[in-house]
C-alpha positions, 0 to 999 in steps of 0.5 A, a space after each residue: 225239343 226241336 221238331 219238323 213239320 213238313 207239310 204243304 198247307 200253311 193253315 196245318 202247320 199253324 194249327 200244329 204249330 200252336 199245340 207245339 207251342 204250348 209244350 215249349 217245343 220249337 217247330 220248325 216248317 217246310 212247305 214241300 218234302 223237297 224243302 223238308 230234306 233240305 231242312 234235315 241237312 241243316 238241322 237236327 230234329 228230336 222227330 219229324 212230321 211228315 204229310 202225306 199228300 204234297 205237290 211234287 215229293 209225296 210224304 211216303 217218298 220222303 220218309 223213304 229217303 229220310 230212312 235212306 241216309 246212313 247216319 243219325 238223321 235217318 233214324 229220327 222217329 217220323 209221326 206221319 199227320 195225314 187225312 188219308 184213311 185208306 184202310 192199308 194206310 197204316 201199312 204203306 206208311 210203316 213200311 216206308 219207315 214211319 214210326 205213327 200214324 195220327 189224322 187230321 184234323 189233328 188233336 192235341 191228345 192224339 199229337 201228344 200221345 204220339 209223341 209220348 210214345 216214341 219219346 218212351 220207347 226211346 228212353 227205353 233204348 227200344 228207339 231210333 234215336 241212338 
């Protein structure tokens, strides 16, 4: 499984990084939601992990134009990793098209149950993923 991590603080994506390792899962880093959708041209992605609060291009914006694009790639399932707990989080951000919501710092339990859940939803064929 091929994943995106697009966040701005390099100790996250480390942090996030070897949780994924441990699954055998490839993570695949962009430090700024500019370079994340630059990314997303080149490759493909099983799911992506977007933060919230970056330089430049916020997370919400991101997944917005990720949401944007007519083919595959707009529909891969976005798990947003944030430290924002604004009570209309949740809200604003499945709005913009993502699919979860986990907090920072980030658990393993809680990246793996994420995950999980949008990996059996599309097993389903209730996903985005076609």
């Amino acid at each position: 499984m091929n994943v995106l991590f697009i966040e701005d603080d390099r100790m996250n994506r480390r942090v996030v990084k070897d949780m994924l390792d441990v699954a055998g899962v490839t993570m695949v880093e962009a430090e700024s939601a500019e370079r994340g959708l630059e990314i997303i041209e080149e490759q493909d992605f099983a799911i992506i992990l977007v933060d919230l609060r970056m330089p430049g291009m916020d997370g919400v914006t991101a997944i917005k134009h990720i949401r944007a694009r007519n083919d595959a790639k707009g529909r891969v399932p976005i798990i947003v990793v944030t430290a924002d707990i604004a009570p209309d989080l949740r809200q604003r951000c499945m709005v913009a098209g993502a699919d979860d919501v986990i907090f920072k710092p980030v658990a393993m339990d809680s990246l793996f149950d994420a995950m999980g859940r949008i990996l059996a939803r599309d097993a389903e064929g209730e996903g985005m993923i076609s």
